[in-house]
C-alpha positions as CSV (number, residue, x, y, z in Angstrom):
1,X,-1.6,-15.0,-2.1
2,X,1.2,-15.3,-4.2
3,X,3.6,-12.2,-4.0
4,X,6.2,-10.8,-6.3
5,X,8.3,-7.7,-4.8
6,X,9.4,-5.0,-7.6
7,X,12.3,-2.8,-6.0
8,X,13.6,-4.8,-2.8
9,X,15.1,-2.3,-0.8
10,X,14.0,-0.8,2.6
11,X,10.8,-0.4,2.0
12,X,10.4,-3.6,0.7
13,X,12.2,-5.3,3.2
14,X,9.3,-4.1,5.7
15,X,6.7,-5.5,3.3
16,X,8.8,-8.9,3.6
17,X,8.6,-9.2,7.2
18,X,4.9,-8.3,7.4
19,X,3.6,-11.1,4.7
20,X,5.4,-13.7,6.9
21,X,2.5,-12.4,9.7
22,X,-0.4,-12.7,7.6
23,X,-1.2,-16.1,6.9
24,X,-1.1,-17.5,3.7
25,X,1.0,-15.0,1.9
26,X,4.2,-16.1,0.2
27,X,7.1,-13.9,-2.0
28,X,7.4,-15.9,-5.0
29,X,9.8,-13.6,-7.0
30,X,11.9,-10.7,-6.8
31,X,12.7,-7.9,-9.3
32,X,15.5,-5.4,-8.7
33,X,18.7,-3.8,-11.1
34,X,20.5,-3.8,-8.0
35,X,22.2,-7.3,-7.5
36,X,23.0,-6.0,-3.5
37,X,19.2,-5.1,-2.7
38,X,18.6,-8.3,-4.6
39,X,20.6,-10.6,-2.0
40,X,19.9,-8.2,0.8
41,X,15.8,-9.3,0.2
42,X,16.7,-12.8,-0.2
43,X,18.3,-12.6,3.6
44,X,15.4,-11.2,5.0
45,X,12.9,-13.9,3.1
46,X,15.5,-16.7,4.7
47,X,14.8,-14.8,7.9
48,X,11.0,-14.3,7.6
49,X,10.5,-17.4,5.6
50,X,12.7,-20.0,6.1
51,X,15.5,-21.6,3.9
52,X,13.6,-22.5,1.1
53,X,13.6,-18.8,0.2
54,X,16.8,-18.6,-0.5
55,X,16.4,-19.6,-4.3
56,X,13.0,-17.6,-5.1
57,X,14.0,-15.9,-8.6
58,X,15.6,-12.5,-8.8
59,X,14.8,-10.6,-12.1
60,X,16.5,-7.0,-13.3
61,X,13.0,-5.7,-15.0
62,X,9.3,-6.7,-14.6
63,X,9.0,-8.1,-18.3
64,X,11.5,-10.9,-17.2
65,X,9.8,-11.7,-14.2
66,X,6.1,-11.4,-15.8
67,X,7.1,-14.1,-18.3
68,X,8.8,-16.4,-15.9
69,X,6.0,-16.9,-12.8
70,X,2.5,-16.7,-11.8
71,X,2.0,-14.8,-8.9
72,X,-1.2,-13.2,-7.8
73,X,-0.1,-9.9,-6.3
74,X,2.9,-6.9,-6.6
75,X,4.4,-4.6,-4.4
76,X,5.7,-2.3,-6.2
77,X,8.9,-0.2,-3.4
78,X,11.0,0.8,-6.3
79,X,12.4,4.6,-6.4
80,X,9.6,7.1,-6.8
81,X,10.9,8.1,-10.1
82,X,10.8,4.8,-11.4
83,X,6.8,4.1,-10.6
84,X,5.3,4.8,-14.2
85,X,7.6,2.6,-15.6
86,X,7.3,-0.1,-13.6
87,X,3.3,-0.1,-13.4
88,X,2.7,-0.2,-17.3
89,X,3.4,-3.6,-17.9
90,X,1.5,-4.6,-14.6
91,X,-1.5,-2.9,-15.8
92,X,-1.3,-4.8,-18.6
93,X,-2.0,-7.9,-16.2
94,X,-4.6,-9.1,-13.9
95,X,-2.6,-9.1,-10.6
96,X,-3.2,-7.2,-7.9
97,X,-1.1,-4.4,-6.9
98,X,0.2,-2.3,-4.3
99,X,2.2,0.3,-5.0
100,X,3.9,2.4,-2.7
101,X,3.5,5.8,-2.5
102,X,3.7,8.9,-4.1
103,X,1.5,6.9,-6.8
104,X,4.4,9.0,-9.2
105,X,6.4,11.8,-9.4
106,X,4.5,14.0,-11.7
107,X,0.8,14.7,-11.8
108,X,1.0,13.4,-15.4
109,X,2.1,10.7,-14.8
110,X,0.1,10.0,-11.9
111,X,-3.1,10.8,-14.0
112,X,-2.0,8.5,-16.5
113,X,-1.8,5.5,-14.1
114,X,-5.3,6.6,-12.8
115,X,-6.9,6.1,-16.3
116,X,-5.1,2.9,-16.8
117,X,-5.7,1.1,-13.2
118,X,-9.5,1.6,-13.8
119,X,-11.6,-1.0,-15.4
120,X,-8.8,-3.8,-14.3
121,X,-10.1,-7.0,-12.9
122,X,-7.0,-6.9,-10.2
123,X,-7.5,-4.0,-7.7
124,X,-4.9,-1.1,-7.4
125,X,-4.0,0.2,-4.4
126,X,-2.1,3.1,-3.4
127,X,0.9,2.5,-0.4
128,X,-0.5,5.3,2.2
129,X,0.4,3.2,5.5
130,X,-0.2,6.2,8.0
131,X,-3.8,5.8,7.4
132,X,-3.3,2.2,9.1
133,X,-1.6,3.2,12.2
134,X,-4.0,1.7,14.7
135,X,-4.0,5.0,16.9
136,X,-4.9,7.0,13.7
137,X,-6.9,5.0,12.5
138,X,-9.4,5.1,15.7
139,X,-8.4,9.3,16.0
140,X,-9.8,9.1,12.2
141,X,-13.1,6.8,12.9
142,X,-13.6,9.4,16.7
143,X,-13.5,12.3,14.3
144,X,-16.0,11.3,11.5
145,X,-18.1,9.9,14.6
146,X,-18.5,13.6,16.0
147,X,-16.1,13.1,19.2
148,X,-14.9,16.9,18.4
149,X,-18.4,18.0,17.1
150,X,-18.3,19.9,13.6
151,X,-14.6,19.8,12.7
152,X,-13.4,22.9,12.3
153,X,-9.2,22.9,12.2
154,X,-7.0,20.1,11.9
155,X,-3.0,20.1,12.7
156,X,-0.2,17.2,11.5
157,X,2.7,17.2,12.9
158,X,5.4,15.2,12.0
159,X,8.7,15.8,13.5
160,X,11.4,13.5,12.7
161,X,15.0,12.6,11.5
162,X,16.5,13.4,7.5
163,X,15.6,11.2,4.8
164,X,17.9,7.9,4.7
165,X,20.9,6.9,2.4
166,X,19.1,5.0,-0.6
167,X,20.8,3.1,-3.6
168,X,22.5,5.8,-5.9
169,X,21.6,8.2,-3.5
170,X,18.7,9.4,-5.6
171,X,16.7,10.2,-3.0
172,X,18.4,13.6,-2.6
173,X,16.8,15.4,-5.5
174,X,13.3,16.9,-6.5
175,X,14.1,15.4,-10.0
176,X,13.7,12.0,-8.5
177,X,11.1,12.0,-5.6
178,X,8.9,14.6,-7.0
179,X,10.0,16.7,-4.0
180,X,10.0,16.5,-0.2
181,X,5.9,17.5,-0.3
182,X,5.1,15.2,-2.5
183,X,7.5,11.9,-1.3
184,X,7.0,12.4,2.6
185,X,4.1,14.4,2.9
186,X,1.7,13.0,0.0
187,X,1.1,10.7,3.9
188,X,-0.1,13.5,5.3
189,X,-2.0,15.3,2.5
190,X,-4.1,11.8,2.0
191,X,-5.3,11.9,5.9
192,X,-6.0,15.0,5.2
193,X,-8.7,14.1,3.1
194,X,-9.3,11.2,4.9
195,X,-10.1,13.0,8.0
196,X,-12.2,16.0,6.4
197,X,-13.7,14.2,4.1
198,X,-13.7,17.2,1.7
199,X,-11.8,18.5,-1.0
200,X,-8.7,20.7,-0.8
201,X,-9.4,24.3,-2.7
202,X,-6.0,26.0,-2.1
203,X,-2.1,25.1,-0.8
204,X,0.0,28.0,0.6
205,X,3.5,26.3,2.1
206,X,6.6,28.1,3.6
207,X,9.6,25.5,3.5
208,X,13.0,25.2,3.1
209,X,16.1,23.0,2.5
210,X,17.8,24.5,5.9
211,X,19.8,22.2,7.5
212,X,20.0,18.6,6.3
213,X,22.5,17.2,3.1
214,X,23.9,20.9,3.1
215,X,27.7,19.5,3.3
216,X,26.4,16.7,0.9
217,X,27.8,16.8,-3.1
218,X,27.0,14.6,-6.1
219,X,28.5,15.2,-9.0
220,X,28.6,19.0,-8.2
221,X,25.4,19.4,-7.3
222,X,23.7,19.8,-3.6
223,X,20.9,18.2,-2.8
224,X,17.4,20.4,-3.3
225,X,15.1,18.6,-1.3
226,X,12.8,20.8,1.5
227,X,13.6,19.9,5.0
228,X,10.9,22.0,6.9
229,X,7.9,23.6,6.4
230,X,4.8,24.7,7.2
231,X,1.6,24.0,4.8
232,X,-2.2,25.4,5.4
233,X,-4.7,23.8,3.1
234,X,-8.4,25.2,2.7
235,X,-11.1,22.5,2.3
236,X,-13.9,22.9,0.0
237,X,-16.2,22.3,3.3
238,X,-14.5,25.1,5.2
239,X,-12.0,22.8,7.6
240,X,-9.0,24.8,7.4
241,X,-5.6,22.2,8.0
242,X,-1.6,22.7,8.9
243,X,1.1,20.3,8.3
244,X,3.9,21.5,10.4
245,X,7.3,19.5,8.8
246,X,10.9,19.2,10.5
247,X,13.3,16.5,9.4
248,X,16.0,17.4,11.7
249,X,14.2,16.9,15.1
250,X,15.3,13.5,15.5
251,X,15.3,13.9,19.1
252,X,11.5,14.7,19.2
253,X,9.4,12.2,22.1
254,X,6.5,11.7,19.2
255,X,7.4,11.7,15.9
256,X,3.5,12.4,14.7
257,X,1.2,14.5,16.8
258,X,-2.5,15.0,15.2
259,X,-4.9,17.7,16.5
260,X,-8.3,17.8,15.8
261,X,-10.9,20.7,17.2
262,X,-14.8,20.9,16.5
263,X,-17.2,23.1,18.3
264,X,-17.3,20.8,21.2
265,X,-13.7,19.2,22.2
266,X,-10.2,18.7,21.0
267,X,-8.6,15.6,20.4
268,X,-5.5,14.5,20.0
269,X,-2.7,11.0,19.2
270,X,0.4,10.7,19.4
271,X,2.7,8.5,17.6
272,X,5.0,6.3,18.6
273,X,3.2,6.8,22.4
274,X,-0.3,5.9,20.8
275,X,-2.1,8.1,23.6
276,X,-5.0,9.4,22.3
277,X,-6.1,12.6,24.3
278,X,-9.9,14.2,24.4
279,X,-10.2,17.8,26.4
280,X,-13.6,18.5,26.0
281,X,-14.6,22.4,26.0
282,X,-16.0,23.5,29.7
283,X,-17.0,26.8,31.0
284,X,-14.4,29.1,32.2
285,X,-13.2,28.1,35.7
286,X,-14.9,24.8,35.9
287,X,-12.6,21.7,36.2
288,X,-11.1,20.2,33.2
289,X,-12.1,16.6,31.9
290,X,-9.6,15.3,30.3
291,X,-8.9,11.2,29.3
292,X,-6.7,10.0,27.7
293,X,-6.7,5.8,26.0
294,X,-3.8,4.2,24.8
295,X,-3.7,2.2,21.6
296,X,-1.6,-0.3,21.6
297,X,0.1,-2.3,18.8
298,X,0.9,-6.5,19.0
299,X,4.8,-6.2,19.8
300,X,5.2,-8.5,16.9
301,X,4.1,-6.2,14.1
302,X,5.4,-3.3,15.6
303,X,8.7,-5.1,15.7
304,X,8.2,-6.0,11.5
305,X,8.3,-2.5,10.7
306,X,8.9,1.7,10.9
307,X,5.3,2.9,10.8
308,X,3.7,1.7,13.8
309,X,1.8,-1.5,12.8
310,X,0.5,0.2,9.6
311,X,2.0,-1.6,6.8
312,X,0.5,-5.2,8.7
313,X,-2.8,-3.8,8.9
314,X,-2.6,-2.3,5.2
315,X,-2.0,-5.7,4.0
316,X,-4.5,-6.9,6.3
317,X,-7.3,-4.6,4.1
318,X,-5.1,-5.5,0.9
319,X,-6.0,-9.1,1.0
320,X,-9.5,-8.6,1.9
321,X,-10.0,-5.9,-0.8
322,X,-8.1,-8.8,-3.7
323,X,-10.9,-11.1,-2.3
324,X,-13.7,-9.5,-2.9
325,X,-15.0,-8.9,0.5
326,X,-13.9,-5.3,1.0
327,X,-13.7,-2.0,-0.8
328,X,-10.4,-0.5,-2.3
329,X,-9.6,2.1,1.1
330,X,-6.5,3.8,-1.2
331,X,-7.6,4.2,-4.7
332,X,-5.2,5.4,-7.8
333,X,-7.4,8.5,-7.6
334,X,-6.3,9.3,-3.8
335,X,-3.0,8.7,-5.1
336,X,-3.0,11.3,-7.4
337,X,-5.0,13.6,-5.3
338,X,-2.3,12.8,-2.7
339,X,0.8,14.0,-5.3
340,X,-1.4,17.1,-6.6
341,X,-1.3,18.8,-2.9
342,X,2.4,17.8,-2.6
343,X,2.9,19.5,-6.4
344,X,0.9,22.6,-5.1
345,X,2.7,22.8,-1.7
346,X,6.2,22.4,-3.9
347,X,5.4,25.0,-6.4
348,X,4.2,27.4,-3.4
349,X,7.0,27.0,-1.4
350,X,9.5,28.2,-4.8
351,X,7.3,31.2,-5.9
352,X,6.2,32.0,-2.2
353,X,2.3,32.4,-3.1
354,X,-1.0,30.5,-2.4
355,X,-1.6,27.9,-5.0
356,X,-5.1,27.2,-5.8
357,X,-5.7,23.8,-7.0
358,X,-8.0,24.7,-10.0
359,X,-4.3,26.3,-11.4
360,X,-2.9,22.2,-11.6
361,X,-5.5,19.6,-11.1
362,X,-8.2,20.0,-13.9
């Protein structure tokens, strides 16, 4: 599988170390404004590939690049903002493509690149690695498989470090990521509905921009983006969910912590530990069973990456999905689904109200 990268900056340099894992994948172009990302991708193909990288093609727009070579896949990592650009000239084509997530900044624009991804002969495939994470992913398959009994709550935690420096610093404004719901946590509004299995009905979120990029200035203006928060989400099944947010806990022992509890047990992962935990419910006074399994990741994709293995096992169901031998898992409509919540979460957090999603998502 032929691979051309649009945006080649961190994200992207992730992506590069994980096709040189999976066999047969190559990068056959590059396409970036930004001559320093450009040369910074080229060191880490030289790296991940060999020498012979060091001349693949660099181009400053996709038109250039779409005229030029033949490749058989994108990955599209370029800013959030610049997503609906980007994809409508690879629509237009039959490659595959992977684009990272949010699917876009706005819900138009997202449901705009849901009508035009359908009835492609390449697949689409929304960028929602935490799916992938080989301890969530077998907390996810324990969950649908009645470990917990009926679900009845779920809890995400995710409490981490502030967002890093990007190119132009552009990732400090709602105006480009589509907000801090909708760039970080679109993750964790897509397990969401991965792990229900239901619909979401309303969004009521309390954040913040508290402590992080306070002392920061561009131009005059501060950065806007939340930092913390807390978000409940009713389910059209009745599974009630919280996202509990803090991006200046960089000192935290697990950065993700998800908590699921049916009728019968609670269970729970942790990330980066990859201990999954079941505490099954016993009668007051009688001895706890507890166990707990670790998941464990191949040092060498944990080592190509940030998200625990997740981006090697997305490409993993990528490939198979582009051959025909596997369902799209992360469709253009999760995608949008995915920035909706995040657009409901934003709008509740600014006017301090529930948000049902009826009001934004018709």
């Amino acid at each position: 599988m032929r691979f051309a990268l649009v945006g080649t900056g961190l994200m992207a340099q992730e992506h590069i170390r994980n096709l040189a894992l999976a066999p047969g994948c190559s990068v056959i172009a590059l396409v970036d404004p930004e001559p320093s990302s450009l040369l910074w991708a080229r060191r880490s193909l030289t790296e991940a590939f060999g020498p012979e990288s060091a001349d693949i093609p660099g181009f400053a727009d996709v038109a250039s690049m779409l005229d030029t070579v033949a490749a058989d896949a994108v990955i599209v990592s370029s800013p959030n903002f610049t997503h609906h650009e980007v994809l409508l000239p690879l629509l237009a084509t039959d490659l595959h493509i992977l684009c990272e997530k949010p699917l876009c900044t706005t819900l138009a624009d997202a449901q705009d690149i849901m009508l035009r991804s359908q009835s492609r002969r390449g697949i689409f495939w929304v960028g929602m690695e935490y799916r992938f994470m080989p301890p969530v992913t077998r907390f996810i398959t324990d969950v649908r498989n009645g470990t917990t009994g009926p679900l009845r709550r779920l809890a995400l935690h995710e409490h981490r470090f502030p967002f890093l420096r990007k190119v132009g610093d552009w990732n400090r404004f709602n105006r480009n990521t589509g907000g801090t719901m909708v760039e970080k946590c679109c993750h964790f509004f897509d397990l969401m509905r991965t792990i229900v299995q239901a619909e979401p009905v309303s969004v009521f979120c309390s954040g913040a921009s508290d402590v992080n990029h306070r002392d920061e200035n561009y131009g005059g203006a501060v950065p806007d983006i939340i930092d913390n928060s807390f978000t409940t989400v009713d389910f059209d099944n009745g599974v009630r969910v919280m996202l509990d947010l803090c991006m200046f806990a960089e000192g935290s022992e697990e950065q993700e912590l998800l908590v699921a509890i049916g009728d019968q047990a609670k269970l729970e992962v942790g990330i980066p530990s990859g201990i999954k935990t079941l505490s099954p419910r016993v009668p007051i006074g009688a001895p706890k069973a507890v166990t707990r399994e670790h998941i464990a990741v191949r040092d060498d994709v944990l080592a190509a990456g940030h998200h625990h293995g997740a981006t090697y096992f997305q490409l993993l169901a990528f490939l198979e999905a582009a051959a025909g031998n596997a369902p799209v898992q992360v469709t253009a409509r999760d995608g949008l689904i995915a920035v909706a919540m995040g657009t409901a979460a934003e709008i509740s957090a600014r006017e301090k109200r529930v948000v049902h999603m009826r009001e934004i998502l018709n």
